[in-house]
C-alpha positions as CSV (number, residue, x, y, z in Angstrom):
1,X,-37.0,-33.7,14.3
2,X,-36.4,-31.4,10.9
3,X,-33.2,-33.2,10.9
4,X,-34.2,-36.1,10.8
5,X,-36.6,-35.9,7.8
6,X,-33.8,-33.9,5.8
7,X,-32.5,-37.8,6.1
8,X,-34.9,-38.2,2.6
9,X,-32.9,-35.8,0.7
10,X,-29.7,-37.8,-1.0
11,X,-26.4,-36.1,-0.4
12,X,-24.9,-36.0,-3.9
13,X,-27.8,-34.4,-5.5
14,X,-26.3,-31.1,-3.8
15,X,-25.4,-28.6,-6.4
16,X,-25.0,-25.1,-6.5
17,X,-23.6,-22.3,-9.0
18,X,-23.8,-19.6,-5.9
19,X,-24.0,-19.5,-2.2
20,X,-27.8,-18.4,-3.5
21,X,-28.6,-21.5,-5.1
22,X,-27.0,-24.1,-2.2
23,X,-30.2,-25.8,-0.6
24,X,-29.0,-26.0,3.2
25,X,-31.1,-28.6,4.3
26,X,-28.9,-31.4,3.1
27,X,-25.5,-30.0,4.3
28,X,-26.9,-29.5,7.8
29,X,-27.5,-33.4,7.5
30,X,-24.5,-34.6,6.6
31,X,-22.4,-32.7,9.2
32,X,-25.2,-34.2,12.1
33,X,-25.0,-38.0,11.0
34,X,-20.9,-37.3,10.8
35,X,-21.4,-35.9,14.8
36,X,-23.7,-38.4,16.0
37,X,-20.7,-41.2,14.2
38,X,-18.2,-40.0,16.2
39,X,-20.0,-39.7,19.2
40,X,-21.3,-43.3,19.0
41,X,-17.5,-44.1,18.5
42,X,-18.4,-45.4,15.0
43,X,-15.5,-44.0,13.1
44,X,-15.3,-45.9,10.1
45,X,-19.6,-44.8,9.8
46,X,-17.8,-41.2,10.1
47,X,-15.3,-41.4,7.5
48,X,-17.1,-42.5,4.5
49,X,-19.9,-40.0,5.4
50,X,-16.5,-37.3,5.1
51,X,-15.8,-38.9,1.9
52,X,-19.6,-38.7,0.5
53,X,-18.9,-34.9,2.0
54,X,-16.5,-34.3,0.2
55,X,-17.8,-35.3,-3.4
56,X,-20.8,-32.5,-2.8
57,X,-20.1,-30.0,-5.6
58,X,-20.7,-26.4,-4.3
59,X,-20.1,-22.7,-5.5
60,X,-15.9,-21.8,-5.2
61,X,-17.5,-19.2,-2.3
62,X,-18.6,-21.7,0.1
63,X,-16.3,-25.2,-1.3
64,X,-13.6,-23.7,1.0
65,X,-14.8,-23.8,4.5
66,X,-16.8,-26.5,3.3
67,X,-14.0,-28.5,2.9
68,X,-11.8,-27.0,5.9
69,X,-14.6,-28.1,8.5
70,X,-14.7,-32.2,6.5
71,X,-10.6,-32.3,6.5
72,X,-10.4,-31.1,10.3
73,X,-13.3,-33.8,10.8
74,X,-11.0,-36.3,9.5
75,X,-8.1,-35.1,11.0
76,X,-9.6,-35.7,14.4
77,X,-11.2,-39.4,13.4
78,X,-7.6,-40.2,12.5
79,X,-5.8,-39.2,15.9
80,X,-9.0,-41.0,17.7
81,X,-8.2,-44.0,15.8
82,X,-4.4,-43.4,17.5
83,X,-5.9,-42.7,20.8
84,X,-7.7,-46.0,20.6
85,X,-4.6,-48.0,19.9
86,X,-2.7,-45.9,22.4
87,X,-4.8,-47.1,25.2
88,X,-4.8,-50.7,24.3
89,X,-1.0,-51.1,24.8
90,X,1.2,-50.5,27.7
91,X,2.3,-46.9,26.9
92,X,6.0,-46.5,27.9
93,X,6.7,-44.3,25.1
94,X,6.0,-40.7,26.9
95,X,7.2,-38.8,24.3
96,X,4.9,-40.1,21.7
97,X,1.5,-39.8,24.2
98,X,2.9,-36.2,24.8
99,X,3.1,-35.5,21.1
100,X,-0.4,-36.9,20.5
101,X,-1.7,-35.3,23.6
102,X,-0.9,-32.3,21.9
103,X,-1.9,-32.9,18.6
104,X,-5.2,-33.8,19.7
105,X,-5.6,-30.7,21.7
106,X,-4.6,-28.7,18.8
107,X,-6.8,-30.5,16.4
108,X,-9.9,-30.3,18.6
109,X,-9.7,-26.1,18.9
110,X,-9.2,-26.1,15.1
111,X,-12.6,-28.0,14.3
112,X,-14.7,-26.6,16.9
113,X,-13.9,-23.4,15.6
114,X,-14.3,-24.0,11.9
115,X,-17.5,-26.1,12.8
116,X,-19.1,-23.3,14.6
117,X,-18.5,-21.0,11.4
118,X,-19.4,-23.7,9.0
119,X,-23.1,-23.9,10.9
120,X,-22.9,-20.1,11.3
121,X,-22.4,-19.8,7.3
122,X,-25.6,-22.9,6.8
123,X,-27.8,-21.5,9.1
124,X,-27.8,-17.8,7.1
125,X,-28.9,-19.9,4.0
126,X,-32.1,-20.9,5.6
127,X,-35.0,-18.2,4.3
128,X,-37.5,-19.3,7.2
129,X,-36.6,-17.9,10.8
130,X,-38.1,-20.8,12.5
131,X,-36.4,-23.3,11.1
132,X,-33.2,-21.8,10.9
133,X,-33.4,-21.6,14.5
134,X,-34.1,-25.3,15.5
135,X,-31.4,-26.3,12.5
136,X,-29.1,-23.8,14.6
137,X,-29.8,-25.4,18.0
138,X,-29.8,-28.9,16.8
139,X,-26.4,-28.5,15.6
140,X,-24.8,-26.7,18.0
141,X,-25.5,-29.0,20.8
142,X,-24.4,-31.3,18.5
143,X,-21.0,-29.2,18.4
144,X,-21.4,-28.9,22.1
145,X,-21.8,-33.1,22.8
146,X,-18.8,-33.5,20.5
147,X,-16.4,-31.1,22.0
148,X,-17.7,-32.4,25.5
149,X,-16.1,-36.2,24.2
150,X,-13.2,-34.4,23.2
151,X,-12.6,-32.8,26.3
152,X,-13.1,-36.4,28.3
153,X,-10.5,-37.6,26.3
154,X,-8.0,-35.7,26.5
155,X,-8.4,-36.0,30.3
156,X,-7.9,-39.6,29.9
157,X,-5.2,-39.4,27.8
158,X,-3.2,-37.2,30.6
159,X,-4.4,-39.8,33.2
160,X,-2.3,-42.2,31.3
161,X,0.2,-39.9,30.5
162,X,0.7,-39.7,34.3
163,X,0.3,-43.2,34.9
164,X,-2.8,-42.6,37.2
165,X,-6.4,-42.2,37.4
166,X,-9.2,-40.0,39.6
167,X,-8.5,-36.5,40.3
168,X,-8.0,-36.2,43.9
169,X,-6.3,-32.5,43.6
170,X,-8.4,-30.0,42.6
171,X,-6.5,-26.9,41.0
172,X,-7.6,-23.5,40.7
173,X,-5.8,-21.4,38.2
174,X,-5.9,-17.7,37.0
175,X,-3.8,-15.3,34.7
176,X,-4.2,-12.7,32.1
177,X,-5.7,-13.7,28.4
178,X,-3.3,-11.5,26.7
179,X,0.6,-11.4,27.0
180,X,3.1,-9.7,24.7
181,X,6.4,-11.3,24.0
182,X,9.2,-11.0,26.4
183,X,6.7,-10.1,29.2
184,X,5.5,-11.5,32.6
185,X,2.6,-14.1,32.9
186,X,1.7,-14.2,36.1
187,X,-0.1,-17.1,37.2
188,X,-2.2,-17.5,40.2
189,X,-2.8,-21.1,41.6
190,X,-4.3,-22.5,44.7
191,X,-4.4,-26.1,45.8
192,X,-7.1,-28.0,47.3
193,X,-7.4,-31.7,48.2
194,X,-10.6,-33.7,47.8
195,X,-9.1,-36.6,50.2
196,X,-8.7,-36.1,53.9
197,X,-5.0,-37.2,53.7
198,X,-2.6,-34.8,55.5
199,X,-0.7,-33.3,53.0
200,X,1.6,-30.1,53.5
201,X,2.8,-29.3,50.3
202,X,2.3,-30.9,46.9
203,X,4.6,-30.6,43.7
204,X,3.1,-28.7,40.1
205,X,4.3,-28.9,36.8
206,X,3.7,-26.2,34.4
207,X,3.3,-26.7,31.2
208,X,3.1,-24.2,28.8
209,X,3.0,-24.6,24.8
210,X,3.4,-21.4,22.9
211,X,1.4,-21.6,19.3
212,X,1.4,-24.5,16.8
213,X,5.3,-24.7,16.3
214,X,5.3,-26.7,19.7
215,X,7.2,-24.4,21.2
216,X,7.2,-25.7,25.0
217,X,8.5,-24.3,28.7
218,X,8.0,-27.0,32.1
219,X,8.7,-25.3,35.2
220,X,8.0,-27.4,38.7
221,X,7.2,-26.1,42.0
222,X,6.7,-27.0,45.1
223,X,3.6,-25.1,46.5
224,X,1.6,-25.3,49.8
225,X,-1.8,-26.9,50.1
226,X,-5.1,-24.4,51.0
227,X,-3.2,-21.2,49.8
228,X,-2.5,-19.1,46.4
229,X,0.6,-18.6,45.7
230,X,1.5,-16.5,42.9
231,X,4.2,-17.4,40.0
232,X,5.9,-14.9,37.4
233,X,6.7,-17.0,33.9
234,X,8.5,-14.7,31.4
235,X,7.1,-15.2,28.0
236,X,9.5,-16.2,24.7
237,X,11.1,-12.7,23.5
238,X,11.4,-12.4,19.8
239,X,14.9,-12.7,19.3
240,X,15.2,-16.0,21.2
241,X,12.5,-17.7,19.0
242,X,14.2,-16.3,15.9
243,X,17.5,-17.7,17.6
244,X,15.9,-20.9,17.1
245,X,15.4,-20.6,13.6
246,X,11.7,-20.1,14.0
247,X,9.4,-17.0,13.3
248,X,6.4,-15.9,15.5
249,X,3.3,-14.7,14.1
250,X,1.7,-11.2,15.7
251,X,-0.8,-13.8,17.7
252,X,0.3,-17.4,19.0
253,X,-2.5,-19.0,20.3
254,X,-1.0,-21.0,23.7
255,X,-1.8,-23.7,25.9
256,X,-1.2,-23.5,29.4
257,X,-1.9,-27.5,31.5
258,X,-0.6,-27.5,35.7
259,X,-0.3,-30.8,36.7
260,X,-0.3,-31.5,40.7
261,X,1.3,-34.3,41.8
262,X,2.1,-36.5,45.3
263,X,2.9,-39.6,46.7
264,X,1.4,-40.7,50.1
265,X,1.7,-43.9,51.9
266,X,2.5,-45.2,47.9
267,X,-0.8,-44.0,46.8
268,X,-0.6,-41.2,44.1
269,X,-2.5,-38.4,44.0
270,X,-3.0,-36.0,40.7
271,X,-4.7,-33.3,39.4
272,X,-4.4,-31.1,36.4
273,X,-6.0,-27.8,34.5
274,X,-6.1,-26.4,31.2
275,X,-6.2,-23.3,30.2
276,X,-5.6,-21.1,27.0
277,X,-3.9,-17.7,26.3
278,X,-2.6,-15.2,23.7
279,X,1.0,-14.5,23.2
280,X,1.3,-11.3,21.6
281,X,4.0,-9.7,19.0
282,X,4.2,-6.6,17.0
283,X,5.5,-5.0,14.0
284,X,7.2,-2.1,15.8
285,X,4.9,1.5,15.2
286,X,8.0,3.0,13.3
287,X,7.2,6.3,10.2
288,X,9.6,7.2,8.3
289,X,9.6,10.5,6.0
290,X,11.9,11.2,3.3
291,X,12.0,13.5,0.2
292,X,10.9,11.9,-3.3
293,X,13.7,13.3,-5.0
294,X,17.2,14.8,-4.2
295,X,20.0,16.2,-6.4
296,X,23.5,15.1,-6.1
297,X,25.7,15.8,-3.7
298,X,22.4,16.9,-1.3
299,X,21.8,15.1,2.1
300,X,18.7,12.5,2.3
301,X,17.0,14.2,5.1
302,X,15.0,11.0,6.7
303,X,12.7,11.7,9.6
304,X,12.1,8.8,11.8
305,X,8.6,8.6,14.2
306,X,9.2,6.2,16.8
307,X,6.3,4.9,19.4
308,X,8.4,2.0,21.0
309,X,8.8,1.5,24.5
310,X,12.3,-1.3,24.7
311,X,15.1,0.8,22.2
312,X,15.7,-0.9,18.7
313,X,18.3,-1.1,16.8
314,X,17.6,0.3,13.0
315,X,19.7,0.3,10.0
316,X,19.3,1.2,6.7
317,X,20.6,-0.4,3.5
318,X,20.6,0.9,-0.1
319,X,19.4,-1.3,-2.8
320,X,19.7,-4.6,-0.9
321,X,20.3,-5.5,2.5
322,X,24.1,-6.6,2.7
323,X,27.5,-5.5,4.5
324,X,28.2,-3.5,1.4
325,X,25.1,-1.6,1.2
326,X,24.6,-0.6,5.2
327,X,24.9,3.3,4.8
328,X,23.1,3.9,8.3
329,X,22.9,2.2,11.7
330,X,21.0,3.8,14.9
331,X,19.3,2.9,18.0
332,X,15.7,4.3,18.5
333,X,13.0,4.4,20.7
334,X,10.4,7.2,21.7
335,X,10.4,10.3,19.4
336,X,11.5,11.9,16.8
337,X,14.8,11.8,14.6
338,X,16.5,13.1,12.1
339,X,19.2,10.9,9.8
340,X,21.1,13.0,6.8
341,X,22.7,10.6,4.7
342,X,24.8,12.1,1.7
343,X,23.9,11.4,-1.6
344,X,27.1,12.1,-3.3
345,X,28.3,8.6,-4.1
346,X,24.8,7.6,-4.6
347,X,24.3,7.1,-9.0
348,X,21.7,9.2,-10.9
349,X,18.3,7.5,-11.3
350,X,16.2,5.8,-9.0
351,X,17.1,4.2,-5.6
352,X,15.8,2.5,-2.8
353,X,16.3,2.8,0.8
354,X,15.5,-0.2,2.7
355,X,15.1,-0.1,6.4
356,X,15.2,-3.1,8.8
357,X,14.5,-3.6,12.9
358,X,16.2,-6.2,15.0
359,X,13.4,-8.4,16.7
360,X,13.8,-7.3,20.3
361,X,11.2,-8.0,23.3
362,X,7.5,-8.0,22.3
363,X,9.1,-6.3,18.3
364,X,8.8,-8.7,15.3
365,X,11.9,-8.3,12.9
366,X,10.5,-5.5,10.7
367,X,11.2,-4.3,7.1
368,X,9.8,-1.7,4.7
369,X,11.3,0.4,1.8
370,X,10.8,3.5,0.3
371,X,12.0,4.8,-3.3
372,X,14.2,8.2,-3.7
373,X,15.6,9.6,-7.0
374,X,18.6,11.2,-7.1
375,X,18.1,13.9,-10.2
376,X,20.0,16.2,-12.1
377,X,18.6,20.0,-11.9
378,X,17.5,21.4,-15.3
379,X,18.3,25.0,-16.3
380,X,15.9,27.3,-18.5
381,X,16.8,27.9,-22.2
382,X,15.3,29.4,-25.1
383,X,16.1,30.4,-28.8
384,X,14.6,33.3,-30.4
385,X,15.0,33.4,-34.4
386,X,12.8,34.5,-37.1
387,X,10.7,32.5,-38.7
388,X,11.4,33.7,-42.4
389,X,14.5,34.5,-43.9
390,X,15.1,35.0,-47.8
391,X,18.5,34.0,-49.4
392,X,20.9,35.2,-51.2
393,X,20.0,39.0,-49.1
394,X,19.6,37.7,-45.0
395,X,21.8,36.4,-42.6
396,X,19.6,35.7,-39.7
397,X,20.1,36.2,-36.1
398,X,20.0,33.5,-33.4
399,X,20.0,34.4,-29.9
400,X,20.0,32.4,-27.2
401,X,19.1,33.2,-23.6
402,X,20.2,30.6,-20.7
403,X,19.4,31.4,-17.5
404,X,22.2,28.9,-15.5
405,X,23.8,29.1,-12.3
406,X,27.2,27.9,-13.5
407,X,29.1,28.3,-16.5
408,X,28.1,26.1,-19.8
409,X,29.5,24.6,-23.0
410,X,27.3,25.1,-26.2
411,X,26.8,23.2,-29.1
412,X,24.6,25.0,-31.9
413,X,23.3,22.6,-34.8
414,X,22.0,23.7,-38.1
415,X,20.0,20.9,-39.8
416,X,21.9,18.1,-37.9
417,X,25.7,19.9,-39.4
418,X,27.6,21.2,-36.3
419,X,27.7,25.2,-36.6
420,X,29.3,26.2,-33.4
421,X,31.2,25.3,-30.3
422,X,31.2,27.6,-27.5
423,X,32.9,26.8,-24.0
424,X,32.9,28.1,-20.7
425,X,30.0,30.4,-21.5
426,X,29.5,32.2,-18.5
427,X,26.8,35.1,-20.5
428,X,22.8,34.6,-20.4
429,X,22.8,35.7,-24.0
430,X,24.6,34.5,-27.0
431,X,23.8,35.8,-30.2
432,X,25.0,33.9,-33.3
433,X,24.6,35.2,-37.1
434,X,23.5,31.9,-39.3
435,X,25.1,30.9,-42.6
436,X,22.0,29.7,-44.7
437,X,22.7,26.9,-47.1
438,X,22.0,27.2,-50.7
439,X,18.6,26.3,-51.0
440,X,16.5,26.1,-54.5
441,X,13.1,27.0,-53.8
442,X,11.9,26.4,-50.0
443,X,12.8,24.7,-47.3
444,X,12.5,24.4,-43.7
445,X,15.3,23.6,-41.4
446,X,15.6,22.7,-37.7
447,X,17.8,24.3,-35.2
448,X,19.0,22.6,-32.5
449,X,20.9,23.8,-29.7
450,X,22.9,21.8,-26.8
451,X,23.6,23.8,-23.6
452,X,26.0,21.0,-20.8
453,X,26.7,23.1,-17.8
454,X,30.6,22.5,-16.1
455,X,28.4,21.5,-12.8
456,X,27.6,18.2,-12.3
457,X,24.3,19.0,-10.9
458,X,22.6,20.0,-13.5
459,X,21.2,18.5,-16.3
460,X,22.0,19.1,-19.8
461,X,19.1,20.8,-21.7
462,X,18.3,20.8,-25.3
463,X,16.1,23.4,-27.1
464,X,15.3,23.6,-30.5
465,X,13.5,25.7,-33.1
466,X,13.0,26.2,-37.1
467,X,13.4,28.8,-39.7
468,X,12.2,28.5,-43.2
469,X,14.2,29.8,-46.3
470,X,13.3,31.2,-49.2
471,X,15.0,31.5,-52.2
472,X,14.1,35.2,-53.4
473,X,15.7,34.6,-57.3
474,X,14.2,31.1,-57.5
475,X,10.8,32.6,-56.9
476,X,11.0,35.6,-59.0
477,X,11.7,33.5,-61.6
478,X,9.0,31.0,-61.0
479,X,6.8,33.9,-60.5
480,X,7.7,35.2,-64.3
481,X,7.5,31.9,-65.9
482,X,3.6,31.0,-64.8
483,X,2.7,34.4,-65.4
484,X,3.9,33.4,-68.8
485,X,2.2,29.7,-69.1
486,X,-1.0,30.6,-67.6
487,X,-1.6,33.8,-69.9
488,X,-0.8,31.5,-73.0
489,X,-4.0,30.2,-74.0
490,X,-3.1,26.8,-75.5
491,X,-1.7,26.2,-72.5
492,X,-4.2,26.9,-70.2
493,X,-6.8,23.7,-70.7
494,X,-3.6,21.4,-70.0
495,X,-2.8,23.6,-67.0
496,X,-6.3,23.8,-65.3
497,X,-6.7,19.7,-66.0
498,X,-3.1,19.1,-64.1
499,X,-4.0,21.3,-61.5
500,X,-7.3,19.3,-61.0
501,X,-5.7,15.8,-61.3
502,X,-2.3,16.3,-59.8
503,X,-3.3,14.6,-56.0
504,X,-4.5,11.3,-58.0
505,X,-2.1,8.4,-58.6
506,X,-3.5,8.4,-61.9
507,X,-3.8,11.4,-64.2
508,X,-5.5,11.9,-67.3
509,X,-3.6,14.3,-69.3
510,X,-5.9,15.3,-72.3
511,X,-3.7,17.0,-75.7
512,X,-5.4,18.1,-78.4
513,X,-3.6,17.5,-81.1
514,X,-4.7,19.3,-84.9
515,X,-8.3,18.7,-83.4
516,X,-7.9,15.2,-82.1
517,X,-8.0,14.2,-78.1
518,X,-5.3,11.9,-77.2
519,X,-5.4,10.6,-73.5
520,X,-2.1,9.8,-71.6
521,X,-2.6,7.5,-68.7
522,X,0.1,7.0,-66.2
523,X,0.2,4.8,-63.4
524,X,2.0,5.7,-60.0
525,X,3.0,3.1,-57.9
526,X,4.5,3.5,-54.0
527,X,7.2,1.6,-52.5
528,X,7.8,1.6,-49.1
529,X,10.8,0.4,-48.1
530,X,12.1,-1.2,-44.7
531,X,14.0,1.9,-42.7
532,X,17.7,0.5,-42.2
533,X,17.8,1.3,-38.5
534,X,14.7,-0.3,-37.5
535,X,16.2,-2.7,-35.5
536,X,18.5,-0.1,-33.8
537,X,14.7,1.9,-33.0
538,X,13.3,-1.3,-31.2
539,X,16.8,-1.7,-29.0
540,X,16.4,2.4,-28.0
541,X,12.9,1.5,-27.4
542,X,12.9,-1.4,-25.3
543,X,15.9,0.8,-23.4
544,X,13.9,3.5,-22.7
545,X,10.7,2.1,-21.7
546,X,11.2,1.2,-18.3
547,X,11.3,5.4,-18.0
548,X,8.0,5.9,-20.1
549,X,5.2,4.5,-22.2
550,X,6.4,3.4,-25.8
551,X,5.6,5.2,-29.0
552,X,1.8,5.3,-29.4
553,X,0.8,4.9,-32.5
554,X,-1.4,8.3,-32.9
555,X,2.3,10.3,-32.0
556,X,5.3,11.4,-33.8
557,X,9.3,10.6,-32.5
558,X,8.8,14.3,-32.4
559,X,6.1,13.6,-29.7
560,X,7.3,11.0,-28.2
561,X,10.7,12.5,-27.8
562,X,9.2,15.4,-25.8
563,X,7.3,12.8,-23.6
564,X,10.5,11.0,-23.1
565,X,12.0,14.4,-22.0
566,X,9.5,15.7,-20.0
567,X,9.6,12.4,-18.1
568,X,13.2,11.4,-17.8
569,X,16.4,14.0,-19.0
570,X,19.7,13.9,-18.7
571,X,22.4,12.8,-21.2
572,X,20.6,9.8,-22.1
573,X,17.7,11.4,-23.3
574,X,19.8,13.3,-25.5
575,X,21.4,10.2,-27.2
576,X,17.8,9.1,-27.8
577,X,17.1,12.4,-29.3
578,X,20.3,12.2,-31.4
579,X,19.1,8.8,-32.8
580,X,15.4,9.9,-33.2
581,X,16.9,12.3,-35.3
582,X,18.7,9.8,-37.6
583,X,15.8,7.8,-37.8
584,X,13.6,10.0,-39.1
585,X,15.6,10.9,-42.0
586,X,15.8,7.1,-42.4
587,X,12.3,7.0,-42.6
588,X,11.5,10.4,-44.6
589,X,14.3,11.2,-46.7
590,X,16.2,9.6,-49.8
591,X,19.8,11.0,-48.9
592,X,22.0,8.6,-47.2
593,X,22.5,8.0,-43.6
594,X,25.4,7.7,-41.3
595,X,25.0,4.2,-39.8
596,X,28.1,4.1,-38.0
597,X,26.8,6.7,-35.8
598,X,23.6,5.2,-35.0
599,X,25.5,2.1,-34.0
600,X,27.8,3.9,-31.9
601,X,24.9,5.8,-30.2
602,X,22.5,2.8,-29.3
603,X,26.0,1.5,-28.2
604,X,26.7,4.5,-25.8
605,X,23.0,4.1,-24.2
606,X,23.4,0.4,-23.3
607,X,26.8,1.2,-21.6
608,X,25.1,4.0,-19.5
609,X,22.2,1.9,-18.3
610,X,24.1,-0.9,-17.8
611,X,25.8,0.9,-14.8
């Protein structure tokens, strides 16, 4: 036999990196000196070959099942070990040889099934067809022998359980393989004797154990012998096992033993059958539609798909599932539905809508959730200005068209300094005639404009431009005075070498002197100081990114602020772009800061996200 010579090749030398590298042979060896242990009712033999098993180093892709099919090998050694003291004593505990029974049953399915995939997985490893073919065979009548055993002992252990021996009743049973929760499993069973005896009627007991949670159901009858008679069994519903504080899976593998049973002229006369089924439970075929975003005030439209054939009841929490938070209750079943659910006490930002099913029939308790936002709705603004304007002769124009719905308060900010207040506006165009500051030379300053409509449905907007000034005496005069310096000739080397060096942190600044070059050298040094609201920045910015990415560090706050708004606005986003504003002067500019303000704003933004 090739199993026997695979005998030469030590166990422990096994060693693999991949399934690729694992050399078959051995492991096919190991599991058949393990069968042919327990078959010989060696079990000590049986567990140290488990053990040896078990210290077999193999890939993390095939350790698993390697080590599922050696634990469930023990598992069974252990509970023969139990059957053997069982039987050496005079059982009068029938609870405990019930329990084992059971175990026993339920361990022998699990390792003849992870056997059977363990040789399955081998058996793919072998490269030459011929001998993965007789490795195959060998093992699985192996697999066959041992279940075979099994089997026998299980009948004994019922013969015990029953407190008889022989089978003088010979039971024929039929019903469906599948069953769904809450439904009918109709058995079929007839009754023959094997004994001449005289016998009218004989008394059954069925059995039935639904899954691995040992969830059992005896019903007796008393049937006629030589005929089929046919017997209805309702299956568990879902809400009665979740009465019990237990949850069924969508498949519960179940046991089903009959047990005949009668007493004539004191001699007692048994027989019994096994058989298996599937109970059956679903997650209830329920869609649900609803809009991605809503403003407030507007009804949720949901749209409910239902494919269920026993009504359910359905209700729908927001947030979290408590008293507080039901907003919705129905009863559904086939068809389609349609659930408006207001919005207007519902806050600003995102929400979730949870659903949840009660477990009715062959229906699983069922949850799922779906995300909604409740948004304000923007309104379209823009500023025209010109781009130029020279002081002390121009007084610019700003207008300002807004295209809202309702009427709207403006605020109008001319380099960060309130300029104007206008409320109730109720125009698309405002026009406003700007005051320019006193400015020496040239400067640029930003214009910034804050439109809050009276209706709480929409959002408030913020639009912004620039206009740069220029000083028309200042540059006439500048203008004059280089047309002076450069046309002065002693002047000219010293401006041409400026002009050439004036980027550099050092310049060389040549004089000449009565004929002799002096060189000036001065040093420039840069400071850069810690901005005083840094710490304020990190707060706004840990605030504001659970709405979008953080700063990158190839952007502006300019850019990031018009991320931010383009992702999230509302009023928040304009405190952010109020402190932004602060902070970049921080960062930029030498004229002093209003703190206070910043304080009060990072202040304002915790208090609205902390609702």
């Amino acid at each position: 036999m090739v199993l026997t010579l695979l005998g030469l090749v030590p166990y422990t030398s096994i060693s693999a990196q991949s399934s690729l590298d694992i050399d078959p042979a051995p492991l096919a060896k190991v599991l058949q000196d393990v069968v042919e242990a327990i078959l010989r009712e060696n079990y000590n033999e049986a567990l140290s070959l488990c053990r040896k098993a078990a210290d077999i180093s193999l890939s993390k892709e095939f350790s698993y099942i390697h080590e599922k099919v050696y634990k469930s090998i023990e598992r069974v050694i252990n509970l023969l070990t139990q059957v053997e003291e069982q039987t050496l004593i005079d059982v009068e505990d029938n609870v405990k040889l019930y329990v084992l029974i059971n175990d026993f049953y339920i361990s022998k399915l699990e390792l003849i099934e992870s056997m059977n995939n363990y040789v399955n997985k081998l058996s793919s490893l072998f490269k030459d067809p011929a001998t993965r073919y007789l490795i195959t065979r060998t093992l699985t009548n192996y697999i066959v022998n041992l279940n075979t055993k099994l089997e026998i002992i299980i009948s004994n252990l019922m013969q015990i359980y029953f407190g008889v021996y022989g089978q003088e009743i010979h039971i024929e049973l039929n019903h469906q393989p599948i069953v769904y929760g809450g439904e009918i499993l109709d058995l079929d069973i007839g009754i023959l004797l094997t004994t001449n005896l005289s016998i009218d009627y004989v008394n059954i007991t069925v059995l039935i154990i639904y899954g691995e949670n040992m969830l059992s159901e005896t019903i007796q009858y008393s049937i006629p012998i030589g005929k089929k008679i046919s017997i209805k069994i309702e299956t568990p519903k879902a809400e009665d096992i979740y009465a019990i504080g237990m949850k069924p899976s969508t498949r519960m593998e179940s046991r089903l033993f009959v047990i005949a049973r009668v007493v004539v002229d004191g001699r007692i006369l048994i027989g019994y059958k096994f058989s298996n089924f599937t109970l059956m439970y679903l997650n209830p075929p329920i869609k649900v539609s609803i809009p991605s975003y809503v403003k407030p005030g507007e009804d949720i439209k949901v749209r409910i798909s239902a494919n269920l054939d026993t009504p359910l009841n359905l209700s729908i929490y927001l947030n979290n599932i408590s008293n507080k938070s039901l907003i919705a209750n129905l009863t559904i079943s086939f068809g389609e539905y349609v659930l408006n659910i207001s919005s207007a006490n519902m806050s600003i930002g995102y929400l979730k809508l949870i659903f949840l099913t009660q477990p009715k029939g062959k229906y699983l308790a069922y949850s799922f959730s779906y995300t909604i936002a409740v948004v304000l709705e923007n309104i379209v603004a823009t500023i025209n200005v010109k781009p130029f304007a020279f002081i002390p002769i121009a007084k610019p124009l700003l207008e300002i068209y807004v295209d809202s719905p309702t009427h709207y308060n403006v605020t109008i900010y001319f380099d960060n300094n309130v300029i104007t207040r206008l409320s109730l506006v109720n125009n698309p165009k405002i026009s406003v005639e700007l005051s320019l500051p006193l400015t020496i030379f040239f400067w640029r300053y930003r214009i910034l404009v804050e439109i809050h409509p009276n209706n709480l449905m929409y959002s408030p907007t913020v639009i912004e431009s620039s206009i740069y000034v220029l000083n028309i005496v200042t540059l006439i005069i500048m203008t004059i005075f280089l047309a002076i310096t450069i046309t002065t000739p002693s002047r000219t080397s010293y401006i041409i070498a400026a002009l050439r060096l004036g980027s550099s942190t050092m310049r060389n600044v040549i004089y000449k002197t009565r004929g002799i070059a002096t060189i000036h050298t001065t040093i420039m040094e840069y400071f850069f100081r810690k901005p005083r609201l840094l710490n304020l920045y990190k707060k706004i910015i840990e605030i504001v990114s659970k709405y979008v990415e953080p700063p990158r560090a190839s952007e502006t706050l300019r850019e990031f602020y018009r991320r931010l708004y383009e992702s999230f606005s509302g009023y928040t986003s304009l405190l952010v772009k109020a402190f932004l504003e602060l902070y970049e002067q921080d960062l930029y500019s030498n004229h002093g800061i209003d703190v206070d303000k910043a304080i009060r704003i990072v202040e304002r933004i915790e208090e609205i996200e902390s609702k």
